[in-house]
N, C-alpha and C positions, 0 to 999 in steps of 0.2 A: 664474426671476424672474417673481411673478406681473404680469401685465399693468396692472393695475392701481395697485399698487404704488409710490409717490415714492422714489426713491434718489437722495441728497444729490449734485450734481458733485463727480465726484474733485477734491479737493485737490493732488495730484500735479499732475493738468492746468492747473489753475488758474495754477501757479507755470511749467511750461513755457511756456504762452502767453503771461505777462506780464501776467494780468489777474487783479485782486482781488474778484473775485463773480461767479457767474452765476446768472441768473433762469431756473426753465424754463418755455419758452413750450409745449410740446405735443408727446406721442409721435409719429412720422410711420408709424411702421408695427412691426410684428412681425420679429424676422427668420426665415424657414424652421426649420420643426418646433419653433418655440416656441426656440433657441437664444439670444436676448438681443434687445436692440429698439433703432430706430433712433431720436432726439431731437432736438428741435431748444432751442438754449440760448440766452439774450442775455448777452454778456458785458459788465462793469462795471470802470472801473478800468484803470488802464492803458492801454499803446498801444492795444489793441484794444475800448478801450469804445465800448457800442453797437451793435458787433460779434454777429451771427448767427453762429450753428457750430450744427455737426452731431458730436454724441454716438454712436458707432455704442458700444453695451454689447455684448461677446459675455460669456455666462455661460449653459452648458450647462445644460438641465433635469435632473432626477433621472429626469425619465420620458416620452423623445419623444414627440410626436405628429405625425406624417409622414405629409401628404394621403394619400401613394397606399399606406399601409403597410409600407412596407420599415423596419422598426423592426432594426437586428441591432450588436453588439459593431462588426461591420467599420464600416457606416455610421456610427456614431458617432463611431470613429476617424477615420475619412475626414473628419467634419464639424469635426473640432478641428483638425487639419490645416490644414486647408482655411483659418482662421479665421489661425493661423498664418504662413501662405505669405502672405495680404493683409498683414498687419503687417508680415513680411518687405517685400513690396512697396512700400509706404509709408514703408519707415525706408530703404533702398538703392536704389527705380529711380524709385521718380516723379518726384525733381527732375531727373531724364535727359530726362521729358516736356516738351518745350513747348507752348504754345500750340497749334501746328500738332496737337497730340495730346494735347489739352486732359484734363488728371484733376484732382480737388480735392487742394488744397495740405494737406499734414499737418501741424496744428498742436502734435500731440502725442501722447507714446502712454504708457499705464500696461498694465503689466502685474503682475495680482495672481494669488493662490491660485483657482482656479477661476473667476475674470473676467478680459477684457481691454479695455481701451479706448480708441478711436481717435475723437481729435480733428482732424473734417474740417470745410474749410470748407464753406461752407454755400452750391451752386451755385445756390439759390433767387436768396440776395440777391447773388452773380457776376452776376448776369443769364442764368441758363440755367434758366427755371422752365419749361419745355414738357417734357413729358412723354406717349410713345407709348403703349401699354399691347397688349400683343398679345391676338388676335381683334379689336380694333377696326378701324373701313377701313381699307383699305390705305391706307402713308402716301404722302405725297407726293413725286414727283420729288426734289426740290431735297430732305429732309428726309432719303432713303435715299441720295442723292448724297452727306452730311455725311457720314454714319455710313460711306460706303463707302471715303471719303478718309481720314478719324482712321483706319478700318484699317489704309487701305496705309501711310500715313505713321508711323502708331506700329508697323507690321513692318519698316518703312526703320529708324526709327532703332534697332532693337534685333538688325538681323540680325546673325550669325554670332557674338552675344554669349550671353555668360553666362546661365543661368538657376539659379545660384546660389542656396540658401535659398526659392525657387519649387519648383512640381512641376516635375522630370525631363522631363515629358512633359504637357501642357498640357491645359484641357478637363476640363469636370467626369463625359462619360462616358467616358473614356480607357478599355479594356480592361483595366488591369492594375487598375484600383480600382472591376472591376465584374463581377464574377468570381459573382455571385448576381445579376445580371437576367444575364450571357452563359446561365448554367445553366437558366433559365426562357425561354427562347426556343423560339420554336412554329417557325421558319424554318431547316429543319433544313440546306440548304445554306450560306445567312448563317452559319449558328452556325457550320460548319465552316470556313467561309473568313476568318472574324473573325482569327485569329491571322496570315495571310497579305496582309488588307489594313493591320492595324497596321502589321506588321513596312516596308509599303514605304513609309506616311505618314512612320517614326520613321526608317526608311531613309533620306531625301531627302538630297541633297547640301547642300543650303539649307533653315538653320533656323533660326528667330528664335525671340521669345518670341510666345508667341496671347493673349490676353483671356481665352481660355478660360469666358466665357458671353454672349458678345458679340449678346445682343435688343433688340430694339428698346427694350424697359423701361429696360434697363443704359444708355442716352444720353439725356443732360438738351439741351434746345434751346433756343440762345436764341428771345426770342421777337421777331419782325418780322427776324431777322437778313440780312443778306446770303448771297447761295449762297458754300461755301466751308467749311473744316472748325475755323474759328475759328469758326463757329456752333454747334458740337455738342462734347459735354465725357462722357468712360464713367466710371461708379461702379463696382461691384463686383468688384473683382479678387481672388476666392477660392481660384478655377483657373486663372490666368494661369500660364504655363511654357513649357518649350520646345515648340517644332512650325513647322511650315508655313501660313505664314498664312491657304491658302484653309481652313483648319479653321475659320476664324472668320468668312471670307464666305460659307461655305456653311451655317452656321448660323443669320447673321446674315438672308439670304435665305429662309431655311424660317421663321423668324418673321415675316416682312415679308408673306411671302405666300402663299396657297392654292394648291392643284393646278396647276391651269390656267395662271393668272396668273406661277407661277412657274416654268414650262416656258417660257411667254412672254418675260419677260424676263431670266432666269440668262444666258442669253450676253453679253447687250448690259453689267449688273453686272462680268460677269469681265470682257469688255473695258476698262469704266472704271477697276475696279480696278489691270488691268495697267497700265494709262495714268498711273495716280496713283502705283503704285509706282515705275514708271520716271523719273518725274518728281520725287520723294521722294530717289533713288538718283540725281540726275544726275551724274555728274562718274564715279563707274566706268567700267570698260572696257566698251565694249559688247557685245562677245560672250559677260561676265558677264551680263548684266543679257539678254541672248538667253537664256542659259542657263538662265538663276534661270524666267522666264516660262514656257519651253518643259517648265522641271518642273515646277512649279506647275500650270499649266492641266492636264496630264497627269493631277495626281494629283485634281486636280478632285472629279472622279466618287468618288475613293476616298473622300475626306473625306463627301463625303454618303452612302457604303453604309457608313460607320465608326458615324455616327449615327444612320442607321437600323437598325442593329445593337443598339444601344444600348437605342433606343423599341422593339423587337421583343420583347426581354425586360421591358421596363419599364412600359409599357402600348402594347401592341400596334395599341389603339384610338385613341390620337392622331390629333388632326386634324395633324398633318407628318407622318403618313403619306399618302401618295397617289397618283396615277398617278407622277407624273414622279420621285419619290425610288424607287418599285418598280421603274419602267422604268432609272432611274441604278444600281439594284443588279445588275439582270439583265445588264446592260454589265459593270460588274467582274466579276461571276461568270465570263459568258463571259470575259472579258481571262486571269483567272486559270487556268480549265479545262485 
């Protein structure tokens, strides 16, 4: 779909939402390796005239363009997929979200021959127009506090459930759909213990669904809000599936912040974390809710040498790699040895 290009609102959508026109007001972005683009629509008519929405188009190019080069049959698979699983998500778990675990509402979905698309509302005019953008300053206390809470409390409400119609296994580098960056890997003990720290992530007694790209980018903020996770609302659920949720604050962490900073404060995060899921989970037994904690924080570590497993084969030269993800790897190594 060229970028330039005006493509009429589905009609399909139109009749799902209950609205008889929509105006376009303006592309908001690209979506990754040129695969369909994000829009933003006014709607006319109907309950929801006057009405903002967001157009997400997927419709796959004939010929990718992928920053970092991995152009291959699998990746492409993986990206239609991928594309898939959100739709899934949006038609079966989001109205399971609430507030406390803020996603935008689906207004509708069309599915055609080589397009799909997904009528979301439009968290600008929700009131959550703040947006992070990673390498920018570090954010703010109260700003990574939100993002740390919608974690714990969207892994509370989806633990020991289904991950149905999602990926099996959560997380856009998950080992088993990355099988050409594990092969291009310069870190020759990483690469060999790759299949042994999977196996004890996928292992866990306790497993929920993960966000699976959970950055800082992926949560919209409101703006002047109150601290609290009614301030902050995640987009992009293309790799959300099963896992253990620190998969997604230890990710979420290696985009927040640099080397140092994030040797600095990684503990004091898992603490709050632990504090917000146990608080998400009150009313279980407690010596669950011991349990769930005492493995979680264990696999900690794992989840960050799983991801930098990943960037090892994928660009080696990322800034998330750095002292304290190298020194978190050399830890598992040894645990495993």
């Amino acid at each position: 779909m060229s970028p330039h290009l005006f493509v009429p609102f589905p009609l399909p959508l139109l009749a799902q939402c209950g609205a008889q026109q929509a105006h376009f007001q303006r592309r908001v972005q690209s979506l990754w390796s040129g695969y369909g683009a994000i829009e933003r629509w006014r709607l006319e008519g109907g309950a929801r005239a006057g009405q903002s929405v967001i157009l997400k188009r997927i419709a796959p190019p004939t010929a990718a363009a992928h920053p970092r080069g991995w152009h291959s049959d699998l990746s492409h698979r993986r990206k239609l997929l991928s594309y898939q699983v959100e739709s899934e998500f949006y038609r079966r778990y989001a109205l399971r979200c609430e507030d406390t675990c803020r996603v935008p509402h689906c207004l509708g979905l069309d599915e055609q021959v080589g397009e799909t698309r997904l009528l979301l509302e439009d968290l600008d005019a929700a009131g959550f127009s703040g947006r992070r953008l990673v390498d920018e300053a570090d954010p703010s206390e109260a700003e990574l506090g939100q993002c740390v809470e919608w974690l714990a409390r969207f892994h509370a409400r989806f633990l020991g459930g289904s991950s149905d119609g999602l990926w099996p296994i959560g997380t856009y580098w998950h080992l088993d759909t990355r099988p050409e960056e594990w092969a291009q890997m310069t870190d020759n003990r990483l690469q060999a213990a790759a299949a042994a720290i999977d196996a004890r992530l996928n292992g866990a007694q306790f497993q929920t669904l993960v966000h699976g790209d959970a950055k800082l980018a992926n949560f919209c903020f409101r703006a002047n809000s109150a601290h609290g996770p009614d301030g902050v609302a995640a987009v992009d659920f293309q790799y959300i599936g099963g896992g253990v949720g620190v998969k997604d604050l230890a990710y979420l962490l290696g985009s927040a912040y640099h080397g140092e900073a994030l040797a600095a404060r990684t503990e004091h995060w898992l603490d709050c974390y632990m504090s917000c899921l146990r608080q998400a989970l009150k009313g279980r037994v407690e010596s669950e809710l011991d349990a769930l904690e005492r493995e979680w924080r264990g696999l900690y570590p794992y989840a960050v040498a799983d991801f930098e497993r990943f960037l090892n084969g994928w660009a080696p030269g990322h800034w998330k790699v750095n002292g304290y993800t190298s020194e978190t790897v050399q830890h598992v190594l040894a645990q495993l040895s």
